[in-house]
C-alpha positions as CSV (number, residue, x, y, z in Angstrom):
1,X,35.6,74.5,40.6
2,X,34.1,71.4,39.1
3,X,31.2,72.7,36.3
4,X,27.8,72.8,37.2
5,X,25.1,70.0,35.8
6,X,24.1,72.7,33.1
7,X,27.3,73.0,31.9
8,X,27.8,69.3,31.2
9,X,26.8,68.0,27.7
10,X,24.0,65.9,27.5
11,X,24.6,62.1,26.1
12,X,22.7,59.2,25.8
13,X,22.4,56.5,28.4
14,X,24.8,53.9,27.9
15,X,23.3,50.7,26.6
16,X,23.1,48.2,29.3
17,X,25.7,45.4,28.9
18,X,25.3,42.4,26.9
19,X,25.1,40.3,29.9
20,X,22.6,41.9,31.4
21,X,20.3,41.6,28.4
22,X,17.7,38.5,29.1
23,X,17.6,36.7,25.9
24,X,14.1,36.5,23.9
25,X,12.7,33.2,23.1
26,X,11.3,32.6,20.0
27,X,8.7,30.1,18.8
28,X,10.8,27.9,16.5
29,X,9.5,28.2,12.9
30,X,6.9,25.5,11.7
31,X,6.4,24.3,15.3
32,X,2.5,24.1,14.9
33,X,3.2,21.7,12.1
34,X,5.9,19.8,14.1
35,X,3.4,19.5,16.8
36,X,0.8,18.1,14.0
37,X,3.0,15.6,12.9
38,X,3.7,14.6,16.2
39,X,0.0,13.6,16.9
40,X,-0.4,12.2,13.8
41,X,2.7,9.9,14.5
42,X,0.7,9.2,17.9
43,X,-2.4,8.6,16.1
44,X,-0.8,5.8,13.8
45,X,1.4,4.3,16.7
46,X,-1.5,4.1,19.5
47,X,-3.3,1.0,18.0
48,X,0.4,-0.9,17.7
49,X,1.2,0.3,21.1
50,X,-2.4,-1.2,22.2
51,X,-1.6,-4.7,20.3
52,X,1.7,-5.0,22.1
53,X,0.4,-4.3,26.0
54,X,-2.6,-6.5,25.3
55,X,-0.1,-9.4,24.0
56,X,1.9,-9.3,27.0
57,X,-1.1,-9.6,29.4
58,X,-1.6,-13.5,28.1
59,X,-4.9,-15.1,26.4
60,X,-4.8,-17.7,29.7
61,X,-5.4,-21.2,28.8
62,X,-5.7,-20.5,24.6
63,X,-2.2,-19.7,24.3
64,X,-0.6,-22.8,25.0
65,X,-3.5,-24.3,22.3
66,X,-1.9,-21.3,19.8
67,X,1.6,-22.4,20.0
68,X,1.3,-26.1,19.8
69,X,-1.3,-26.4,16.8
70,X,-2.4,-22.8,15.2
71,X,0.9,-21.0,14.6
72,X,2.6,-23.3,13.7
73,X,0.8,-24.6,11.0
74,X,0.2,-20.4,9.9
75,X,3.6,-19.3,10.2
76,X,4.7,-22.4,7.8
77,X,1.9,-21.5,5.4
78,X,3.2,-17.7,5.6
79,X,6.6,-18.3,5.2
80,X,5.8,-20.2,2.1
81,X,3.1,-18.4,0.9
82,X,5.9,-15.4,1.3
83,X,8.2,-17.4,-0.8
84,X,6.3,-18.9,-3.7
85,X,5.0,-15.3,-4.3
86,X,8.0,-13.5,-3.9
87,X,9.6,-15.7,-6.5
88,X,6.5,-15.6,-9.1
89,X,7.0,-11.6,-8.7
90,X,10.9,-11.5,-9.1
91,X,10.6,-13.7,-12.1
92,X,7.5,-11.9,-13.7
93,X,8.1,-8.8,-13.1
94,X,11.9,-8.4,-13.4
95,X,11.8,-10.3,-16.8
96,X,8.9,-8.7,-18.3
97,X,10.2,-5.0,-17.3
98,X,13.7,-5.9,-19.3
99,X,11.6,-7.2,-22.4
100,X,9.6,-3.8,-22.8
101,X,12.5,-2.0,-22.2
102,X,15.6,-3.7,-23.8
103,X,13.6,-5.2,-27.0
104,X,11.3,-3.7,-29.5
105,X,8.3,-6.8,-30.9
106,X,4.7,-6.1,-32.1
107,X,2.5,-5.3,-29.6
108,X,5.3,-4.4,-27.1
109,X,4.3,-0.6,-27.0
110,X,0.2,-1.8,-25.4
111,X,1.9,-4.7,-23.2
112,X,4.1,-2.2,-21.5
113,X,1.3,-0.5,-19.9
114,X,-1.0,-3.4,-20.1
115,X,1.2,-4.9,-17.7
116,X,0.4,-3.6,-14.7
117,X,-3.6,-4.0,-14.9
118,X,-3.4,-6.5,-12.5
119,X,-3.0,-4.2,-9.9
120,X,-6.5,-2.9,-10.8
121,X,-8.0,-6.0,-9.2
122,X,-8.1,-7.2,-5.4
123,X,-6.4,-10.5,-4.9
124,X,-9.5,-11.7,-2.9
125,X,-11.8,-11.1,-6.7
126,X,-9.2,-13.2,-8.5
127,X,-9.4,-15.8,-6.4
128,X,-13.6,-15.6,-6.3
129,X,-13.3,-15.6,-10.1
130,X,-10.8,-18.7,-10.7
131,X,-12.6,-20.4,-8.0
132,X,-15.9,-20.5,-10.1
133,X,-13.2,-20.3,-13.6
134,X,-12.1,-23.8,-12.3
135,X,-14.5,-25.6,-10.9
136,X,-15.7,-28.5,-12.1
137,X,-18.8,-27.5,-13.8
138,X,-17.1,-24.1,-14.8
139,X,-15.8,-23.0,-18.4
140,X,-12.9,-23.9,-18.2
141,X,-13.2,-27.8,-17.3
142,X,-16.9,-27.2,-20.1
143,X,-14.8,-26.6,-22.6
144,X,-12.2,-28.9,-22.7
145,X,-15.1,-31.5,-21.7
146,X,-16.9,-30.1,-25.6
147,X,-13.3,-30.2,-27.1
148,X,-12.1,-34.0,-25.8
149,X,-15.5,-35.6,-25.0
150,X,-17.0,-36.6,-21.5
151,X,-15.4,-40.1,-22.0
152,X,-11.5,-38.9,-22.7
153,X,-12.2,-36.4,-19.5
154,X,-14.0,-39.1,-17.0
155,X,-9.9,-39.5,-15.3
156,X,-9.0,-35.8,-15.8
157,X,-8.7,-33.1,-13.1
158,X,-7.1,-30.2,-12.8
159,X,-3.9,-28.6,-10.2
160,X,-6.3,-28.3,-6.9
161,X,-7.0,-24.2,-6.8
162,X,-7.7,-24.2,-2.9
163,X,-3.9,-24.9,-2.1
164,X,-0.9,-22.9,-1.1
165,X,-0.1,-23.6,-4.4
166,X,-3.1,-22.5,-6.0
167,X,-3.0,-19.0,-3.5
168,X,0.7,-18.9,-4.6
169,X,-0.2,-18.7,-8.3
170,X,-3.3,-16.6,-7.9
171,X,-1.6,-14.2,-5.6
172,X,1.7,-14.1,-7.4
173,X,-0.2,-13.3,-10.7
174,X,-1.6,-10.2,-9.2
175,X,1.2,-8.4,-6.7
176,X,4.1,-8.9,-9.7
177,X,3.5,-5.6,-11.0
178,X,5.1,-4.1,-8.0
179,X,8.4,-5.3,-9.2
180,X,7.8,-5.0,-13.0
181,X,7.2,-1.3,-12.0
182,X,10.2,-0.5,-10.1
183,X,12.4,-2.6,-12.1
184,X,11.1,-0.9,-15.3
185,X,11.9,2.4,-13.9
186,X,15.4,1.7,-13.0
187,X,16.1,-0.1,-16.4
188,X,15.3,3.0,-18.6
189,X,17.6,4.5,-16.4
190,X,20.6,2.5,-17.3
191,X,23.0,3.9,-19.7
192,X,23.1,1.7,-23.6
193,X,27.1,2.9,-23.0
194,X,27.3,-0.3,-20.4
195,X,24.9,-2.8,-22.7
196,X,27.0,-1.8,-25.6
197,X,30.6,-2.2,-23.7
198,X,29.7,-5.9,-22.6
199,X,28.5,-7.2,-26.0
200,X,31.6,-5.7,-27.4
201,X,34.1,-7.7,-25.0
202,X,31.5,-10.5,-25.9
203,X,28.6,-10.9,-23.3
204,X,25.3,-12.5,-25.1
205,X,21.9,-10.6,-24.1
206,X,21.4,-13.4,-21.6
207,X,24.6,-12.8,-19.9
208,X,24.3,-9.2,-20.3
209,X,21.0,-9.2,-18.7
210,X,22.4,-11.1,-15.8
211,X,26.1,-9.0,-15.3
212,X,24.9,-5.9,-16.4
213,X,21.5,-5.1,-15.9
214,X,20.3,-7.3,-12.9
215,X,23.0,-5.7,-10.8
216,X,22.2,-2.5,-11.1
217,X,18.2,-3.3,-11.0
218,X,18.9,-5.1,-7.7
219,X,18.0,-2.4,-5.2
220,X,14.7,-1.7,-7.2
221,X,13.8,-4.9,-7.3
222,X,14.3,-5.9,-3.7
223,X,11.9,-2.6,-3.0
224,X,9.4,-4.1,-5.4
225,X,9.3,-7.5,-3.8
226,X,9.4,-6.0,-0.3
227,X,5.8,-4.3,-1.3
228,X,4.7,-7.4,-2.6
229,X,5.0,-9.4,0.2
230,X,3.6,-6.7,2.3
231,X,0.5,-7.0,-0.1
232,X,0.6,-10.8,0.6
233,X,0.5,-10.4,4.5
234,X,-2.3,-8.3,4.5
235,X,-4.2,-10.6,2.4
236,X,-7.2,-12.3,3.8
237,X,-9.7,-13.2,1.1
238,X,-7.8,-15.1,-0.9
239,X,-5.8,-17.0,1.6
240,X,-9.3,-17.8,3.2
241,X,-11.0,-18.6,-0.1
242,X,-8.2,-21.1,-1.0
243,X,-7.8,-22.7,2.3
244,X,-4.4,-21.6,3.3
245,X,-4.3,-21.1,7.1
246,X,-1.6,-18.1,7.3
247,X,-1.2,-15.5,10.4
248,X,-3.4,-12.9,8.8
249,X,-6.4,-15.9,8.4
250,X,-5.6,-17.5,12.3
251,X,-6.2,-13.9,13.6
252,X,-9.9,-13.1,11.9
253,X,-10.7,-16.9,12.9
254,X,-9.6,-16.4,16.8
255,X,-11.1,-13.2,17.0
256,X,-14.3,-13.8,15.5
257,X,-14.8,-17.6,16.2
258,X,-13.2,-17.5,19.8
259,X,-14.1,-13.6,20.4
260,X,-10.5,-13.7,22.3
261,X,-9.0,-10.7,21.6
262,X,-5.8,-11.3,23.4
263,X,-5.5,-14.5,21.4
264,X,-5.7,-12.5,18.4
265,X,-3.5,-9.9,19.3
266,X,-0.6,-12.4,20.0
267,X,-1.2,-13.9,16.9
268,X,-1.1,-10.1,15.5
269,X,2.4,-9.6,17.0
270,X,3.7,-12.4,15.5
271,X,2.5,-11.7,12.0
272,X,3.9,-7.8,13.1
273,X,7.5,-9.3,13.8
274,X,7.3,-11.1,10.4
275,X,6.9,-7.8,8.9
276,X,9.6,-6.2,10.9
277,X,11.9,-9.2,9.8
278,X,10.8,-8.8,5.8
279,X,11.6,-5.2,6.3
280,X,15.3,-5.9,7.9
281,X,15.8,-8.5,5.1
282,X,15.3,-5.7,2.5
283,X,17.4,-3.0,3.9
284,X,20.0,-5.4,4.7
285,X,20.5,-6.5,1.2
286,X,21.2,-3.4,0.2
287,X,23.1,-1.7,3.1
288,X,26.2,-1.7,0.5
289,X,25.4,-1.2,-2.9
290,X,25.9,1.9,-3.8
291,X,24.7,3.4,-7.5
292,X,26.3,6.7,-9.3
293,X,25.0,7.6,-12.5
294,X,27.4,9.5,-14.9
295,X,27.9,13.2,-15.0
296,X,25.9,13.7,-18.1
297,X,22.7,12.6,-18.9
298,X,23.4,9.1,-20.5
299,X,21.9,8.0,-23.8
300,X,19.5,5.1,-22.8
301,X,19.2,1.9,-24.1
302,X,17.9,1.4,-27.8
303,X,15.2,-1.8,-27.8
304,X,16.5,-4.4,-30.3
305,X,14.0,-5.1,-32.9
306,X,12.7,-9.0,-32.6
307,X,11.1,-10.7,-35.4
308,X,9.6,-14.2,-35.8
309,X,9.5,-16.7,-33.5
310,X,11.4,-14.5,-31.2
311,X,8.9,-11.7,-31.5
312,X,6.0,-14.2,-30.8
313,X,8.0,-16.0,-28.1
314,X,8.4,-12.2,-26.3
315,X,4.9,-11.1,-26.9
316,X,3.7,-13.9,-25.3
317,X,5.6,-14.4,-22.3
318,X,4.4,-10.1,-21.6
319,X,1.0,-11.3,-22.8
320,X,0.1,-14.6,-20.3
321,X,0.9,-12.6,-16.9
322,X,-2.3,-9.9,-18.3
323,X,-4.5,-12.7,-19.3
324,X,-3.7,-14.5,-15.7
325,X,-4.2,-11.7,-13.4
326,X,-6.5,-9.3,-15.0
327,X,-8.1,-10.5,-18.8
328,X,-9.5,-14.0,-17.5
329,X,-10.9,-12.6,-14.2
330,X,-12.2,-9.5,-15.8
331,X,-13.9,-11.2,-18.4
332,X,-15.5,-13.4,-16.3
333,X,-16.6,-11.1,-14.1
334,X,-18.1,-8.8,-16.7
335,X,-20.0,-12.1,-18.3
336,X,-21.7,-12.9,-14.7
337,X,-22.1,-9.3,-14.0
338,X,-24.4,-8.9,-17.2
339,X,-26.4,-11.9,-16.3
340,X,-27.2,-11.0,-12.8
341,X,-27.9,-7.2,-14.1
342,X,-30.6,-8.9,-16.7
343,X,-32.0,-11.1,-14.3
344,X,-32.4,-8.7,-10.7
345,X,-31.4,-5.5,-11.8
346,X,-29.1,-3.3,-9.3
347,X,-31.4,-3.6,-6.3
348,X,-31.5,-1.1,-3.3
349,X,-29.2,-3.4,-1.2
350,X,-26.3,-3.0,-3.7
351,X,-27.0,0.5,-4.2
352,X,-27.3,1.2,-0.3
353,X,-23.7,-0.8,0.0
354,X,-21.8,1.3,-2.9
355,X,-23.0,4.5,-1.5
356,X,-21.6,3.4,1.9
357,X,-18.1,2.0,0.2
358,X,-17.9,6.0,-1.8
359,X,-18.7,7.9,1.5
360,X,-16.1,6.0,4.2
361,X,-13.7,6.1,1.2
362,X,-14.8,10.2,0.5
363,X,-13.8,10.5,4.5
364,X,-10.8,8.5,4.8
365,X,-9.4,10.1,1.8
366,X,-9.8,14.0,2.9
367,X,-8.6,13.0,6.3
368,X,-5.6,11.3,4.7
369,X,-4.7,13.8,2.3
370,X,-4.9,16.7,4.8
371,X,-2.8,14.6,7.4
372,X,-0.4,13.5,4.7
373,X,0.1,17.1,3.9
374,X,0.8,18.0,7.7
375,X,3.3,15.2,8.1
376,X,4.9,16.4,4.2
377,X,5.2,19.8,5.3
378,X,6.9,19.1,8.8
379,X,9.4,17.2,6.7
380,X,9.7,20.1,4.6
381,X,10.7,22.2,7.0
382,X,12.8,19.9,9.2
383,X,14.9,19.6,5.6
384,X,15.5,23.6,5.4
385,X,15.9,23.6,9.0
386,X,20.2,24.5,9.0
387,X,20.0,21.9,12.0
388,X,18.3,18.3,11.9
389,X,15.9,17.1,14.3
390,X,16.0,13.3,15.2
391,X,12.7,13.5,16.9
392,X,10.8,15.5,13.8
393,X,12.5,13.1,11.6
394,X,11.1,9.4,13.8
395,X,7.6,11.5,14.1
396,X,7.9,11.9,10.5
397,X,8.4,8.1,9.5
398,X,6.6,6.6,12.6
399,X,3.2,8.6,11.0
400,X,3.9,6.3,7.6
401,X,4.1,3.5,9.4
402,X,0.5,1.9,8.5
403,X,1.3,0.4,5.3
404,X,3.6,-1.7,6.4
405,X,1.3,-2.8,9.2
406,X,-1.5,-5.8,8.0
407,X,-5.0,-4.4,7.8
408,X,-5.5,-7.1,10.2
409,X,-3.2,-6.3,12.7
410,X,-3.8,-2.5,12.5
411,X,-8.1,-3.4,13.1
412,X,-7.2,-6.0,16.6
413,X,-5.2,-2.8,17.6
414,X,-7.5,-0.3,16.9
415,X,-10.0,-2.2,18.1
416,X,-8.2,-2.5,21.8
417,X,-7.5,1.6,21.7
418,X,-10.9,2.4,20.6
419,X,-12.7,-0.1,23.4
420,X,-10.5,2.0,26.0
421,X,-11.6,5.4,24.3
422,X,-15.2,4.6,24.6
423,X,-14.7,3.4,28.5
424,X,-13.3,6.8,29.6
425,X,-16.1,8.7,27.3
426,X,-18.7,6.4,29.0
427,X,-16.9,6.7,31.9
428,X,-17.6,10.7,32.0
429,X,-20.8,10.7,30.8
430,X,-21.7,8.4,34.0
431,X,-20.3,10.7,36.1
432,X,-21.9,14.2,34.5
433,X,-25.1,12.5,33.1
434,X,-25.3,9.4,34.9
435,X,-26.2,7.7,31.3
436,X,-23.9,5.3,29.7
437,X,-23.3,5.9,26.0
438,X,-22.1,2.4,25.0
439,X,-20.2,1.9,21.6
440,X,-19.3,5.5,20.4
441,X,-16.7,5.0,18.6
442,X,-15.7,1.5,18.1
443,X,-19.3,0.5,17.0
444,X,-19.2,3.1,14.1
445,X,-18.1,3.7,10.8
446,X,-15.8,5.9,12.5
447,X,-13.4,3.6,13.8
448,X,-13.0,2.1,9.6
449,X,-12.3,5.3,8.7
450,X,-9.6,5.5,11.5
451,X,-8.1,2.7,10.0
452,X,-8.1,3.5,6.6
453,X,-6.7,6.3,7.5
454,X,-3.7,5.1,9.6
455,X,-2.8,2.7,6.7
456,X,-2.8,4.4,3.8
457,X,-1.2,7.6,5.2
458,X,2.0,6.8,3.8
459,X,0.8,6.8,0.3
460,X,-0.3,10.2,0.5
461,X,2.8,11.4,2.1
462,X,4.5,9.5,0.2
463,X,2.7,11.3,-3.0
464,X,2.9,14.8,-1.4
465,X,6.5,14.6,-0.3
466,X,7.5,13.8,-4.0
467,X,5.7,16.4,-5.3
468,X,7.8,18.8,-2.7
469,X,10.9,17.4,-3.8
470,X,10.4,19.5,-7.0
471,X,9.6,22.7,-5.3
472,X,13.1,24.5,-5.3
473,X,14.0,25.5,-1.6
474,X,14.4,29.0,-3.1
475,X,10.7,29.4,-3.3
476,X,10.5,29.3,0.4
477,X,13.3,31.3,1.2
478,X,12.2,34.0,-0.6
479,X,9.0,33.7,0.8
480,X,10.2,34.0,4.3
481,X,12.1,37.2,3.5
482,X,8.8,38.6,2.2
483,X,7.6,37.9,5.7
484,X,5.3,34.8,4.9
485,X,5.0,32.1,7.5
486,X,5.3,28.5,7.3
487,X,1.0,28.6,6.9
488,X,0.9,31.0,4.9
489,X,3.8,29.8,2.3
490,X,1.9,26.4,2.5
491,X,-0.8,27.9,1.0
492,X,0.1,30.7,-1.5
493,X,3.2,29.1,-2.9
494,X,3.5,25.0,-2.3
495,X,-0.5,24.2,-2.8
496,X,-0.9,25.5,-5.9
497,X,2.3,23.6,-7.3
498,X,1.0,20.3,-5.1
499,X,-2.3,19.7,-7.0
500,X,-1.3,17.4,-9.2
501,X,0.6,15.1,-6.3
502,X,-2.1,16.0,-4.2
503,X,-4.9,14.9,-6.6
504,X,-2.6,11.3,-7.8
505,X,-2.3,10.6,-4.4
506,X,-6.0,11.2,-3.3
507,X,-7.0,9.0,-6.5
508,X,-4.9,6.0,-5.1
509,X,-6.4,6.4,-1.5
510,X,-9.6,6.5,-2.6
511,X,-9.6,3.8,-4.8
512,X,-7.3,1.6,-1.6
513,X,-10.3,2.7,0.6
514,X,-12.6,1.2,-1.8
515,X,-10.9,-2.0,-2.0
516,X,-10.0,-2.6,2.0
517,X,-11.4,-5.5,3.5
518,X,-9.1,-7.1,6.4
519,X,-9.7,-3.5,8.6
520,X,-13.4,-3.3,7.7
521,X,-14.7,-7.0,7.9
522,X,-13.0,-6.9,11.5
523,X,-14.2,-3.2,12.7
524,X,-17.8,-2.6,10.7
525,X,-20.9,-2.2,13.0
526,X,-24.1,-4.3,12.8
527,X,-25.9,-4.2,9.3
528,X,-23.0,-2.3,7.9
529,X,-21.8,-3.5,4.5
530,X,-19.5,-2.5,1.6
531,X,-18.8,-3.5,-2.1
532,X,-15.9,-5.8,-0.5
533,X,-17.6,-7.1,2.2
534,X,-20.5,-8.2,0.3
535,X,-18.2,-9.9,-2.4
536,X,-16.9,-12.0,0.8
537,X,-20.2,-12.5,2.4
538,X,-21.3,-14.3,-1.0
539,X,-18.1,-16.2,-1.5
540,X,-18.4,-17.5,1.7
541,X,-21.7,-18.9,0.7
542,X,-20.8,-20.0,-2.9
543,X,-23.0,-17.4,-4.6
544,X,-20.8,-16.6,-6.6
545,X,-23.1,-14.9,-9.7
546,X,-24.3,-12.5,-6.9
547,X,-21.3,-11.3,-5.9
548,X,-20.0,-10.9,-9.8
549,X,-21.5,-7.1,-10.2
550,X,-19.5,-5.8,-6.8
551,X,-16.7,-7.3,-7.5
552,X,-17.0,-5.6,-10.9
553,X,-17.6,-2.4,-9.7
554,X,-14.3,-2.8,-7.5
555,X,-12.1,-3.2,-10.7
556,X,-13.7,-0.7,-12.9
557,X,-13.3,2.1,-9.6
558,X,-9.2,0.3,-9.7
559,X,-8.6,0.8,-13.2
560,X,-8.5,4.8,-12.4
561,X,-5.4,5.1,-10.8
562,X,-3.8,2.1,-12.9
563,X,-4.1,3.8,-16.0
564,X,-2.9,6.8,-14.4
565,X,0.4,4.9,-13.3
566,X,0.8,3.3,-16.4
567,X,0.7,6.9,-18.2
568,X,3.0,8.5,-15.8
569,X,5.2,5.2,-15.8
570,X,5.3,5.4,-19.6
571,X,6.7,9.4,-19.6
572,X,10.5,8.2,-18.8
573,X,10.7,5.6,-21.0
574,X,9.6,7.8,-23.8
């Protein structure tokens, strides 16, 4: 008799099987940041994409004009205006880094920082300052005039300044700290073990330099010139000033003498593909060099004590690059400034235009530093992630794409996407309101903000990423086991360790923002005017005393983050 239900023991209900169980989807961690740098990436990308279709729809009957007598004539000046500069700042730069570092002479321990104050000052000021430096009734030619006498200097002239050579030396002067910087950097890296091996199998400090040292150097230096000639591309002031037609020059001059746009944005593309092709040069240089340091931290290299004519010889060959591209121009500057202050005072209209300059560069630089820190903390993440994604990781370098973009090129693109953004928002309004808006966004401030933005992002990811890399990925770890999320690690764990990054990084936007003028001269509204863009306003004119107190406003605000460098720059080597 088979037992009644009573009888039978209860049990629990078997667990369904595993194949019945649907599995539960999970939001993949940091995906609201991976989403953030995706629209930054679009953000960046959307004014290129812009340039690119508008290039392909033709400028009609202009372009054939373009290609037989404007570029030309501007991609010969480029490519040599590229050259000559790239050599001034291999040559500066590369042999002044291995004087402060390999050899110890009086005055060597100022130079070494003094060195890179020529990055505190624009390229377009120094060549507004030699310009009026030079000139025929100027110092310069006044003084040799008092020394020699009128009648000795009735036949004498001096080099031409508005020349490619004359925008080769000024510009060369200014952009060689990028090399002596990286170059530095990698030679008080070097081990003395190697130095010390080839002067013992009999290599002089010349060929030691060259065997030894260079060799090593070489990636660093190729990185240096690579930003140095990115520099020189987006240069406009200078190159216009001194009469040197390049790509950057022949799109401001179709867009604002012709008003073609298309024009310009072919012209745009062309200087873009030049940029690309720098870029490949670069990486292709070094695609197989290859550098491993030794196991333990090596000894570096002891600076050789110079005395005499040596000493002098080395002091002054650190010295004449800082009198070139920062005493001379400073000093001149500083002399006009003071004159003008005596004469007219700081009026409104300079006031008005530095309060302007501080609050785009006050926006552009919280936007950038919070979008930075979006794009830094998706790469965070996609670097603990125990599987790479290829799409976080071209989001990721897509978004610090601007720099290497021309201010330029970036404003004739922006200016294409914002025309379309303020059709559809006109567009709507006809259709709800029946009222056209006009210029929302492109006839703002807003749009030379946007650009700022979109070009300087990758200095403050750039800034902010570094600063992670000395975050252990233990701290984050453990915070996820304590339940924290992405956000909330971000801001109880990784901010409070970022602020110094955060804050060097902000300090070199703002003071980039400051200084901008291809982006703003082409995007500004109507009766809007900055520190830069009144400096080229009375260039253009010749007035050059007026234009003496922004310009020096400019360098004092670029001597913050210089001396900054130059202190942090100065920590390995001690």
């Amino acid at each position: 008799m088979p037992p009644s239900d009573a009888a039978m023991p209860m049990t629990a209900a078997a667990p369904p099987a595993p194949a019945d169980r649907k599995p539960v989807r999970r939001a993949r961690p940091g995906a609201f940041w991976f989403a953030g740098a995706a629209l930054v990436a679009l953000a960046v990308l959307a004014p290129i994409l812009s340039l690119v279709l508008t290039a392909l729809e033709g400028s009609g009957d202009l372009w054939p004009h373009l290609v037989a007598y404007v570029l030309p004539q501007a991609l010969t000046d480029t490519v040599l205006l590229l050259a000559g500069v790239g050599a001034i700042s291999v040559v500066i730069g590369t042999g002044t880094a291995w004087l402060v570092t390999a050899y110890d002479f009086r005055g060597r321990r100022v130079l070494s920082w003094a060195l890179l104050l020529p990055l505190a000052v624009p390229t377009y000021i120094v060549a507004f300052a030699y310009l009026d430096i030079l000139h025929p009734i100027g110092p310069v030619q006044a003084a040799l005039k008092a020394v020699f006498g009128r009648e000795t200097m009735r036949g004498f002239r001096l080099p031409e300044l508005r020349s490619l050579g004359g925008c080769i030396f000024v510009i060369g002067f200014v952009l060689y700290p990028y090399v002596y910087l990286t170059a530095r950097a990698m030679f008080a890296m070097q081990a003395a073990s190697l130095i010390e091996a080839a002067r013992t199998l009999g290599c002089g400090p010349v060929a030691a330099f060259f065997r030894i040292a260079l060799p090593q150097a070489r990636p660093a230096v190729a990185v240096g010139t690579s930003l140095a000639l990115m520099e020189t591309m987006n240069d406009i002031g200078a190159s216009e000033f001194l009469g040197v037609q390049t790509l950057t020059v022949s799109i401001y001059a179709t867009w604002v003498n012709r008003s073609n746009l298309p024009g310009a944005a072919q012209i745009a593309l062309a200087a873009l593909a030049v940029v690309v092709l720098l870029v490949g040069i670069e990486r292709w240089a070094r695609r197989r060099q290859r550098h491993a340091g030794p196991g333990q931290r090596a000894r570096a290299i002891a600076p050789v004590r110079l005395r005499g004519l040596k000493g002098a010889a080395a002091f002054a060959a650190c010295a004449l690059p800082v009198a070139i591209g920062f005493a001379a121009p400073a000093a001149y500057l500083l002399s006009e400034a003071i004159k003008r202050l005596r004469f007219a005072g700081f009026g409104p209209d300079l006031m008005r235009e530095t309060l302007t300059t501080f609050g785009v560069a006050a926006a552009a630089t919280v936007l950038t530093v919070v979008l930075g820190l979006v794009v830094a903390h998706a790469a965070r993440l996609s670097r603990l992630a125990a599987r790479r994604n290829l799409a976080t990781d071209f989001m990721i370098r897509a978004a610090s794409l601007g720099y290497a973009v021309p201010g330029t090129v970036l404003a004739i693109g922006l200016m294409i996407s914002l025309a379309g953004l303020d059709h559809l928002i006109g567009a709507g309004a006809s259709l709800v309101g029946g009222v056209d808006p006009g210029l929302i966004v492109s006839g703002s401030a807003a749009a030379v903000v946007y650009a700022c933005v979109a070009r300087f992002l990758a200095v403050s990811t750039g800034g902010i990423d570094a600063g992670y890399a000395k975050i252990p990925a233990s701290f984050d770890h453990a915070a996820r086991t304590l339940g924290r999320t992405a956000g909330g690690t971000l801001a109880r764990i990784h901010l409070p360790l970022l602020r110094p990054a955060t804050g060097a990084a902000a300090l070199l936007v703002f003071v980039d923002c400051m200084k901008e003028l291809p982006a703003t001269l082409l995007l500004r509204p109507l009766n809007f005017e900055t520190l830069a863009t009144h400096l080229y306003g009375e260039a253009a004119r010749g007035s050059y005393e007026d234009g003496a107190v922004a310009a020096l406003a400019i360098v004092l605000f670029g001597l913050l983050p210089v001396l900054v460098l130059a202190r942090l720059s100065g920590k390995p080597a001690a």
